[in-house]
TORZA-803403 format. One record per residue (C-alpha): z, y, x; residue number from 1. Coordinates in steps of 0.5 Angstrom, whole numbers, always signed. Each point is the difference from the previous one (the first is absolute). Example, Ala and Ser with C-alpha at 12.3 -4.5 7.8 and 13.67 -1.06 7.14 Angstrom:
rec Z = +16&Y = -9&X = +25&num = 1
rec Z = -2&Y = +7&X = +2&num = 2
END
This chain:
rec Z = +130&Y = +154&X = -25&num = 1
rec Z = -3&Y = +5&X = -3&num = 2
rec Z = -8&Y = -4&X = +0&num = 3
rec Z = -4&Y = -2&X = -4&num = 4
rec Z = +0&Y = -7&X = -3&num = 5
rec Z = +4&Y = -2&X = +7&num = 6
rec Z = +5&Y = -5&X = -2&num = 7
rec Z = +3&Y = -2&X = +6&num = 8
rec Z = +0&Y = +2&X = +7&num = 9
rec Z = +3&Y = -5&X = +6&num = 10
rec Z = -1&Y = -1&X = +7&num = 11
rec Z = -2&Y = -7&X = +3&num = 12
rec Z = +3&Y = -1&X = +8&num = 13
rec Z = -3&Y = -5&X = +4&num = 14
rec Z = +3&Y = -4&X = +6&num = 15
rec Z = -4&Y = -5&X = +4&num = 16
rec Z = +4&Y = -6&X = +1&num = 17
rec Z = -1&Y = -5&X = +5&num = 18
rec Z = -1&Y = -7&X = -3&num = 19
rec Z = +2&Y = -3&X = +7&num = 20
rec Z = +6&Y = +4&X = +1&num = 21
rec Z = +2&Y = +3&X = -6&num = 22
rec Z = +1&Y = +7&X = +3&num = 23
rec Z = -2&Y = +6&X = -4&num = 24
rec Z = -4&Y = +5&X = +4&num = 25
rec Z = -4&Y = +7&X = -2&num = 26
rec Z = -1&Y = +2&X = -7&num = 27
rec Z = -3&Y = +5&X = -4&num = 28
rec Z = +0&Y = +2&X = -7&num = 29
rec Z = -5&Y = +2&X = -5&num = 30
rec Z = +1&Y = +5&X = -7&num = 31
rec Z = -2&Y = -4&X = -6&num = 32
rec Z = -1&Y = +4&X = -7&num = 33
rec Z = -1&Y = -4&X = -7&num = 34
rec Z = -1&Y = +2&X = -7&num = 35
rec Z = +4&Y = -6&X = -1&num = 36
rec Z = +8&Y = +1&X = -3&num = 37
rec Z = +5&Y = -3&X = +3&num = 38
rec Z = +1&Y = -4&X = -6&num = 39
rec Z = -7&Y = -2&X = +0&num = 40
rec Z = +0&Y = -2&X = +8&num = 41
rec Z = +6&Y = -2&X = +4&num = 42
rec Z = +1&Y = +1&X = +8&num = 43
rec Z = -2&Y = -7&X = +1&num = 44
rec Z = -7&Y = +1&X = -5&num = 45
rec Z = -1&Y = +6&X = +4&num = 46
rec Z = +0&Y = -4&X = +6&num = 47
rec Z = -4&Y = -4&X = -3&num = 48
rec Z = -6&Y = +4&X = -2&num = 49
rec Z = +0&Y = +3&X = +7&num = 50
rec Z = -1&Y = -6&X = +3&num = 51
rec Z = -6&Y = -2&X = -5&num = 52
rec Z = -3&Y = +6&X = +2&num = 53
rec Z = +1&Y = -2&X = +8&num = 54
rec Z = -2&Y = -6&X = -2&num = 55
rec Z = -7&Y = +2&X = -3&num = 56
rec Z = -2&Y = +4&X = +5&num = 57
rec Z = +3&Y = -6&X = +6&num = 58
rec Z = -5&Y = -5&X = -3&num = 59
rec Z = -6&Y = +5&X = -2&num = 60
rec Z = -1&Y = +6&X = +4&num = 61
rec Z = +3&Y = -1&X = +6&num = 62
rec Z = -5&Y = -7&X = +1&num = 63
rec Z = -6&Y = +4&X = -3&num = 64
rec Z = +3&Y = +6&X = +5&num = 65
rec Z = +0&Y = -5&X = +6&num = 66
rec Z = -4&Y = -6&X = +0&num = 67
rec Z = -6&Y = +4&X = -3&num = 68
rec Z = +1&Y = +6&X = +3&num = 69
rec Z = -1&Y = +4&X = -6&num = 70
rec Z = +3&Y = +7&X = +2&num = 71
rec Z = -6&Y = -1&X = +5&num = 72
rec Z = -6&Y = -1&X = -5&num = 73
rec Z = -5&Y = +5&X = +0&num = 74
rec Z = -3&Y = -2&X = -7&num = 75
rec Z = +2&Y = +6&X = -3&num = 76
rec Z = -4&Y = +2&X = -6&num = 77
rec Z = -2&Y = -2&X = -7&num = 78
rec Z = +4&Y = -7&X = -2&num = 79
rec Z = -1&Y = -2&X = +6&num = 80
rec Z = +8&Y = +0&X = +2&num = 81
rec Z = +2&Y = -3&X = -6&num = 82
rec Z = -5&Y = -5&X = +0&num = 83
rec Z = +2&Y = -3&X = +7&num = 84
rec Z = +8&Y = +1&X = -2&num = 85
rec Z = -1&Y = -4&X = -6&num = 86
rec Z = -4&Y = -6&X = +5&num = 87
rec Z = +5&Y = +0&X = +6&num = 88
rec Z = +5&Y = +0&X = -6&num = 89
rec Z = -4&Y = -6&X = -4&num = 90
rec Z = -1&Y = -3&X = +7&num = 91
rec Z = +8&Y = +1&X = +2&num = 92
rec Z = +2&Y = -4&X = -7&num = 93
rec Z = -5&Y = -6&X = +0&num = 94
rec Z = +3&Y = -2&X = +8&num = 95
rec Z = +7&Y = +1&X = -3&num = 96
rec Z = -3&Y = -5&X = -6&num = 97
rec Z = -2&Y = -5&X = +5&num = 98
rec Z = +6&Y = +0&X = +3&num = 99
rec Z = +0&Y = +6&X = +6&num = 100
rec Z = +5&Y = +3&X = +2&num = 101
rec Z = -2&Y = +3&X = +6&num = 102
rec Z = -6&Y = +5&X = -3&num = 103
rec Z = -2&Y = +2&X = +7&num = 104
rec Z = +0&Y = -7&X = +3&num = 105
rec Z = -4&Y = -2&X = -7&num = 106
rec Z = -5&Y = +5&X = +1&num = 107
rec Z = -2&Y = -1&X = +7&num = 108
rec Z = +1&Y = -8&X = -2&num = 109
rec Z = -6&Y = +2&X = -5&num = 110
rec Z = -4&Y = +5&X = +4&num = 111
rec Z = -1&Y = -6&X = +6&num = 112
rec Z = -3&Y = -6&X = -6&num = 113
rec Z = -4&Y = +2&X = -6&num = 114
rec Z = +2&Y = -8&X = -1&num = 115
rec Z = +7&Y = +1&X = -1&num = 116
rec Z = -1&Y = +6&X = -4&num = 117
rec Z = -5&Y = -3&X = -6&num = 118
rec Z = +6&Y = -5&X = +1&num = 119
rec Z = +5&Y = +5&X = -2&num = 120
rec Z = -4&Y = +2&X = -6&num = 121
rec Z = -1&Y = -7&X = -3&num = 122
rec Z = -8&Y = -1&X = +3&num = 123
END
């Protein structure tokens, strides 16, 4: 393809297996584009890369999205968004430190007792 710096294109196709049964259902597919050669990335290291990505945004954006309820923040001006994206991202970090798997439950969990909390921090 005649694309600048374009080094592979490829297409993903997705399926939902059931884990009981085994049946394969629905699917989509998703277009990918990469600067990297074919020499450089093979079709298992592309995969890989995409689900990297998928699972940066899995584990950050969608908890930030969800349990903080961020696309509804109304600080809008000056650092205040980034300032408070940096808090929830600190905050998600230190429950997965101690252990959290589960950031909403944590998040209630620490919102209902200030004790747990400074316990969490080391105080």
């Amino acid at each position: 393809m005649d694309f600048p710096h374009l080094g592979q294109a490829f297409l993903i196709l997705r399926a939902i297996v059931d884990r009981k049964s085994g049946e394969v259902s629905g699917g989509d597919f998703a277009f990918a584009l990469t600067s990297l050669a074919s020499q450089e990335a093979n079709p298992e290291q592309l995969l890989a890369l995409a689900r990297g990505h998928w699972e940066i945004e899995n584990r950050s954006h969608y908890v930030r999205d969800t349990t903080y309820d961020e696309d509804r923040s109304q600080i809008r001006t000056r650092n205040g968004p980034r300032m408070m994206a940096t808090l929830r991202n600190f905050a998600m970090s230190l429950l997965r430190l101690v252990g959290c798997e589960n950031i909403a439950s944590a998040t209630r969990h620490c919102a209902a007792s200030s004790r747990d909390t400074l316990r969490i921090l080391g105080y």
